[in-house]
C-alpha positions as CSV (number, residue, x, y, z in Angstrom):
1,X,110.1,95.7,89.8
2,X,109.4,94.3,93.6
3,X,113.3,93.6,94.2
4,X,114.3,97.0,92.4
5,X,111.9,99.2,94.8
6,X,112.0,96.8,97.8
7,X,116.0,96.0,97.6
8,X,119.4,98.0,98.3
9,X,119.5,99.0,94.6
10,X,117.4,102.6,94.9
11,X,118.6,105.7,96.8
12,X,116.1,108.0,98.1
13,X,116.8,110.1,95.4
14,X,116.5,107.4,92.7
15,X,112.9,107.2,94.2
16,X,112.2,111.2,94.5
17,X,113.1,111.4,90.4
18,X,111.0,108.8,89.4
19,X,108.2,110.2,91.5
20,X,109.2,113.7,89.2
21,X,108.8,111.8,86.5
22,X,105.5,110.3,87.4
23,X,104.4,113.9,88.3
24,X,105.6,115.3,84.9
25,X,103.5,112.0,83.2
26,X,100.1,113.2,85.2
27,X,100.5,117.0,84.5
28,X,100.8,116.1,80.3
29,X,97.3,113.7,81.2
30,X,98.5,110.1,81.8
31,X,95.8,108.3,83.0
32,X,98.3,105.9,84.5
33,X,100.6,108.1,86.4
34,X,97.3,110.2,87.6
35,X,96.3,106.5,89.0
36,X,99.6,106.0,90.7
37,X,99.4,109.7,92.6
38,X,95.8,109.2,93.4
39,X,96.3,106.2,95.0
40,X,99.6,107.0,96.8
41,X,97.4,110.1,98.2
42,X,94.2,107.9,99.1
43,X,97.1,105.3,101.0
44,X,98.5,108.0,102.7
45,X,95.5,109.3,103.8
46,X,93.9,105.9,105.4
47,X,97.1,105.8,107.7
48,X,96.4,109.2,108.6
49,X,92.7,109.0,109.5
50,X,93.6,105.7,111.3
51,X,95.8,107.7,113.5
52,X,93.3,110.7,113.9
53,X,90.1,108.5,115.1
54,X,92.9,107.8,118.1
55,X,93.8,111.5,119.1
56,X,91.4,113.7,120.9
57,X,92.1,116.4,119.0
58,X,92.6,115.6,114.7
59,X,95.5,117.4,114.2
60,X,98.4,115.8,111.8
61,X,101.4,117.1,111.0
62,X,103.1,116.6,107.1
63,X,106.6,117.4,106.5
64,X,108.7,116.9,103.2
65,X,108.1,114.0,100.7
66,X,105.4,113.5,98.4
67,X,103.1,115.2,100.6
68,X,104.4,118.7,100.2
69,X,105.9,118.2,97.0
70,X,103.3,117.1,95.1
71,X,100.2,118.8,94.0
72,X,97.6,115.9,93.4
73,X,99.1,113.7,96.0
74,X,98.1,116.5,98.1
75,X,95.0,117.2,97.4
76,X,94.1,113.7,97.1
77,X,95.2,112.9,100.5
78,X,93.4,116.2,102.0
79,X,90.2,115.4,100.3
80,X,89.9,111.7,101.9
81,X,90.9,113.1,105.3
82,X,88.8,116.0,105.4
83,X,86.1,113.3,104.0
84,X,86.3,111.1,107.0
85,X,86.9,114.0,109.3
86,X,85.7,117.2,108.4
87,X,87.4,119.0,111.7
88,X,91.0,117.4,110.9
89,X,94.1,120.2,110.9
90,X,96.7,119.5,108.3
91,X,99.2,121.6,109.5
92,X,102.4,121.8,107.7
93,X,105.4,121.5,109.5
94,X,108.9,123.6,109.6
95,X,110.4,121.0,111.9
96,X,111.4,117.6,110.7
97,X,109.3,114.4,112.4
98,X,111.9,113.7,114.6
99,X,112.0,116.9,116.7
100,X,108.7,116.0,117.6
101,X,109.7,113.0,119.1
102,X,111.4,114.5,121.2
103,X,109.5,116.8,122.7
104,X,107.1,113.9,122.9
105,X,110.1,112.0,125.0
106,X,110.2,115.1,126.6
107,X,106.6,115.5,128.1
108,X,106.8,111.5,128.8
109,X,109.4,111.9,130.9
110,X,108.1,114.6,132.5
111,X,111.3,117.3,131.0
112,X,109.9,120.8,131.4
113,X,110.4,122.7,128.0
114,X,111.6,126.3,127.9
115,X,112.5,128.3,125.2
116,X,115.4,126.7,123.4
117,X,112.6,123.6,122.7
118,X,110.6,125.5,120.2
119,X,113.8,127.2,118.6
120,X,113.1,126.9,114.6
121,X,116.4,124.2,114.0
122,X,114.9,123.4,110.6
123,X,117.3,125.8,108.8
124,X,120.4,124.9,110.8
């Protein structure tokens, strides 16, 4: 399974079905498939609270993915966030990731934003 998930042979949407089909498994009781979303939630959610214990203010952003898209991968992650740091914000994004790496360029190098910077391009 390691080459298969790890090599050229999956597209991303190869990987988004099976994760439906995982989902579908956990929602009809599989212990298993529960297992597998749990743990992708409590995964996600050490990489997050890493990063928030380094921000003055706890504030992360999710967009698309399993995050938004699935239920008990969700809550999972929330619940060991929120654990760690009660006064996190989850905030749910409309703009994808790389929009606000940009502004983040932006500020860096010292590029005054205006109003076409916080234009909503997400349904362009």
């Amino acid at each position: 399974m390691i080459p298969i998930f790890n090599g050229n042979y999956l597209t991303r949407g190869d990987i988004a079905q099976f994760a439906r089909s995982v989902d579908a498994c956990a929602k009809e009781g599989d212990a298993t498939a529960i297992a597998i979303l749990e743990s992708a939630g409590h995964s996600l959610a050490q990489y997050a609270v890493r990063l928030l214990c380094s921000l003055p203010q706890p504030q992360i952003g999710i967009y698309g993915g399993v995050l938004l898209h699935n239920q008990k991968v969700y809550s999972t992650f929330e619940n060991d966030v929120l654990t760690v740091i009660p006064n996190a914000q989850i905030l749910h994004l409309t703009n994808p990731p790389e929009y606000g790496a940009v502004l983040f360029a932006a500020d860096g190098l010292g590029i005054e934003r205006d109003a076409w910077t916080w234009k909503d391009y997400s349904k362009s």
